[in-house]
Steps between C-alpha positions, in 0.01 A plus 500: 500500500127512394364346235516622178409514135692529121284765295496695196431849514489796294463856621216763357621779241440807599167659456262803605449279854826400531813701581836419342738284723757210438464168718793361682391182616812375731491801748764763416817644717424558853161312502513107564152418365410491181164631362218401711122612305192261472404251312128477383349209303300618188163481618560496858478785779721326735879682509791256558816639678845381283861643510715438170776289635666452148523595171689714279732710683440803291243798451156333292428691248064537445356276256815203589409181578747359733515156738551558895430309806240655754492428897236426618421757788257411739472151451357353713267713571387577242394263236683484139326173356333705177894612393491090273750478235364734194232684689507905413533788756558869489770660697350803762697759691211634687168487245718559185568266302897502372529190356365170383654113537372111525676235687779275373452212773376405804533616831874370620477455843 
């Protein structure tokens, strides 16, 4: 297992950018991944690669705030040090931005 990290997130109501969707976080019947976007640090360029290993095991409804655990996907090759306990990031599928999080705690290794 990689390492990983406990975060909040919460994702985006819809808007005129933003198309309408629900957010399953723990994969969903014949996929055994869960969802996989990017992580972005506010202020940053830099995309980080995550999967949502746990969380609720339900549909998120936008504009919930919910706890999860996030693997850390390319580590090590890629470097995670700026995801510290209570730093914010924005959640990316492609260049949109869908959601919106910070960290709970440190990387668990």
């Amino acid at each position: 297992m990689k390492p990983f990290l406990d975060v909040s997130v919460e994702f985006l109501s819809k808007d005129k950018d933003y198309r309408e969707r629900k957010f399953y976080l723990n994969g969903s019947k014949g996929y055994s991944r869960g969802y996989s976007p990017h992580f972005r640090v506010i202020g940053d360029s830099e995309f980080l690669g995550i999967e949502f290993i746990e969380g609720p095991d339900r549909f998120i409804g936008l504009g919930e705030m919910v706890n999860a655990k996030v693997e850390l996907m390319y580590y090590p090759d890629v470097s995670y040090e700026k995801l510290i306990k209570g730093q914010r990031f924005e959640i990316l599928e492609g260049a949109t931005v869908v959601g919106r999080g910070y960290v709970l705690s440190a990387v668990k290794l």
